[in-house]
Residue, then its C-alpha position, 0 to 999 in steps of 0.5 A: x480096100x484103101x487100108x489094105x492097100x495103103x500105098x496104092x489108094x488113098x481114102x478122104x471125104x470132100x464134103x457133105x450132102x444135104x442131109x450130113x452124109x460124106x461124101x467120099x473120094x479115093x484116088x489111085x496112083x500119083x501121076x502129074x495128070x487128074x482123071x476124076x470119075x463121078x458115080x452115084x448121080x442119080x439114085x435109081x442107078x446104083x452101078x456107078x459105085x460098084x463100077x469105080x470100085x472095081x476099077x479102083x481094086x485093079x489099079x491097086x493090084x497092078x500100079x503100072x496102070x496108072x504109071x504108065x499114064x502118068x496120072x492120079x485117078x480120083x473115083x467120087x464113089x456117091x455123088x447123091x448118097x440122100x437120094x440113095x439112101x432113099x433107094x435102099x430104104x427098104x434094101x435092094x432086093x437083089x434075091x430074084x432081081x428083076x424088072x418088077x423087082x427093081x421098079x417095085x422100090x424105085x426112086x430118082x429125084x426130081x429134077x432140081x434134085x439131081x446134083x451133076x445139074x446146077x441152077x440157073x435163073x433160080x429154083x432153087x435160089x442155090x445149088x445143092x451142096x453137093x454140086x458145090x462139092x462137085x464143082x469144087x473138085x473140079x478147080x481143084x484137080x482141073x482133070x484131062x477128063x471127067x467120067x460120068x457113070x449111069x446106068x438105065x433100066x432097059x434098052x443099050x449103051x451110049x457115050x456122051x463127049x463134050x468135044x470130039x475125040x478121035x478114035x473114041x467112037x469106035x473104041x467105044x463100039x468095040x467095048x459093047x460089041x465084046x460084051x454083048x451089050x446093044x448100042x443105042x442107035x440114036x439114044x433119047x438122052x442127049x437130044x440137043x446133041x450132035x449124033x457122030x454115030x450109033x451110040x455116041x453123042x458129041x456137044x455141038x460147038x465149042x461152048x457149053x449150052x445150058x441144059x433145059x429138061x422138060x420140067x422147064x428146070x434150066x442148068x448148067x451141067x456138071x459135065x460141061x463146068x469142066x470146060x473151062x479147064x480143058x477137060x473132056x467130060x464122057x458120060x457112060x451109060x450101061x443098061x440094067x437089061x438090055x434091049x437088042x432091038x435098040x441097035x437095029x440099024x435098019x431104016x424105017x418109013x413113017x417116023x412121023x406116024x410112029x412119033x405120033x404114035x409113042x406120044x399118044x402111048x406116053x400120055x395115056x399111060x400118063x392119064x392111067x396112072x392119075x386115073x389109078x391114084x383116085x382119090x389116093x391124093x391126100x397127105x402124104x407122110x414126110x418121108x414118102x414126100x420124095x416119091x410123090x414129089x417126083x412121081x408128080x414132077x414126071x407126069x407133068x412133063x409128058x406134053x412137053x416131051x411129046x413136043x420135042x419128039x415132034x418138033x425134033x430136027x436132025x439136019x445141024x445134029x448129024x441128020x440122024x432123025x427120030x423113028x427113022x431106023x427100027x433101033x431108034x424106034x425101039x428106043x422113043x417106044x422105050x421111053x414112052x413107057x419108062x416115064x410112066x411106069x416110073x411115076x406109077x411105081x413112085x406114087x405106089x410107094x408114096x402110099x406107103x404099107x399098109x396103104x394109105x389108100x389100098x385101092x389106089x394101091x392096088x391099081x397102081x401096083x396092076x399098072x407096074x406088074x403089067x408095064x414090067x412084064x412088057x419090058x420082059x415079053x414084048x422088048x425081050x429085056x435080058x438082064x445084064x450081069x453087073x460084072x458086065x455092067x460094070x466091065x463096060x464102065x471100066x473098059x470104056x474108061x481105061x480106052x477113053x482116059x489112054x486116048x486122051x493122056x496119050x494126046 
């Protein structure tokens, strides 16, 4: 695309990942303002790249999109191509795509793997080179804004801002609600933030937090880095298939007996998959490790996420509490059973084919065939073209960037 439009994109790497592999950069337009967008963060999410290109291609074709914002538009196209790589090991199987599909070669790092997340306080001693990068590129273009593209397996869409945006809200809104793409009422990421309406999450105060996951890995996130430059950073999720229920806006009563409830679901499918693996816990081959690595990182981190549903408080965070509206409850029963079946689908493939262990094998794969068919039968899961996936990237990103250039 860059060589056949040579004097709209231009194609250069910034650095190298962990393993060698560059790490590309293309950028649109010569404006004197810097928007950069970040994909590939995470390596079960392989949306963002095909979000950036597709918007890179319209720019190219009609230039007076970015001249008109007076801006130079940098895509980051893989932020973590190692962990991708990983992913794509045996090739996505896009032929008959579908929850048990998708899951069946599923992989994302562990936590002190995952690049948009620089250590604090140790573990690792460094950050990873390509947060380096990242980070780097960042100074370098200091950018009006900074857009993070994710994309979850099942559920709705939700933006998060580092400040406040006025009008972004609904802007977002009115992008989902065209495409048909269900809002997440109070999503489960993003819990330390402040809840300015359904959908979207705003950092409270003035001052970046650092980031402490429930593996107890403390950082300072990519997205807030930025700051110190002025940059406003959005981090835009688009689901794989969507989850209608998510946006039901209906109160609930109980939220207290059903967050009860969601966190017994997470640690007894968590003890289901240690009970499947057995005895299938020996060596594992070196390159399984990565699978078996995070699998094993995810089940110990159910307590702790259990306790901070229970011990969640909404009053400084927009009063938006847990389980108090049948979207968000939808939502926390969702993730009560994606960490699960992430580790069961991980560990089965760290048993590598022909297994290492077939019974373990064979358990392991009963958990997921049954978890995915739940997704699909009892949370009506559709899935979502990537032409909306990625329509939702772009759209939301041309919205937020006019917004924020026009200030």
């Amino acid at each position: 695309m860059a060589s056949a439009y040579p004097g709209a994109l231009r194609l250069r790497t910034v650095g190298v990942s962990r393993s060698g592999r560059p790490l590309w950069l293309l950028s649109a337009g010569r404006g004197c303002r810097n928007v950069l967008t970040v994909a590939g963060a995470h390596s079960n999410e392989p949306v963002g790249g095909a979000s950036a290109i597709r918007l890179a291609g319209e720019f190219a074709r009609d230039p007076d999109l970015l001249d008109a914002l007076d801006c130079t538009w940098h895509f980051l196209l893989c932020l973590d191509p190692d962990g991708m790589s990983i992913s794509e090991r045996h090739g996505w199987p896009y032929g008959g795509w579908g929850v048990e599909g998708y899951h069946r070669y599923f992989y994302r790092q562990e936590f002190t793997c995952q690049p948009e997340f620089r250590p604090l306080g140790g573990r690792p001693a460094e950050p990873l080179p390509e947060s380096d990068v990242l980070v780097g590129l960042l100074d370098e273009l200091r950018p009006a804004v900074q857009f993070s593209l994710h994309g979850g397996e099942a559920g709705g869409t939700f933006l998060q801002l580092t400040r406040s945006v006025p009008g972004a809200a609904r802007a977002f809104r009115e992008v989902a609600t065209n495409l048909r793409v269900p809002m997440e009422h109070r999503p489960f990421d993003g819990m330390g933030w402040f809840v300015e309406g359904p959908g979207v999450l705003v950092l409270p105060g003035p001052e970046p937090a650092d980031e402490r996951d429930a593996s107890g890995f403390t950082s300072e996130t990519t997205w807030t880095y930025p700051m110190r430059h002025g940059t406003v950073t959005a981090v835009v999720e688009a689901p794989m298939w969507a989850v209608d229920s998510v946006a039901d806006p209906r109160r609930t009563a109980g939220a207290e007996e059903h967050i009860a409830r969601v966190s017994r679901t997470l640690l007894e499918r968590s003890e289901r998959v240690e009970a499947a693996l057995g005895r299938g816990g020996g060596p594992v081959a070196a390159e399984l490790l990565p699978y078996d690595t995070a699998a094993r990182e995810l089940l110990g981190v159910g307590p702790g996420v259990a306790d901070t549903w229970k011990s969640y408080l909404a009053d400084d965070l927009g009063g938006v509490g847990l389980a108090t509206t049948v979207g968000n409850s939808v939502s926390l029963d969702l993730a009560a059973r994606r960490i699960p079946l992430r580790a069961a689908a991980m560990l089965r493939q760290a048993l590598g084919d022909p297994p290492a262990d077939p019974v373990a094998a064979g358990a392991l794969d009963a958990l997921v065939g049954e978890w995915c068919r739940e997704l699909e039968t009892c949370f009506g899961a559709r899935w979502l073209p990537v032409r909306r996936q990625t329509a939702l990237h772009g759209q939301a990103m041309l919205r937020l960037a006019r917004m924020l250039l026009s200030r």
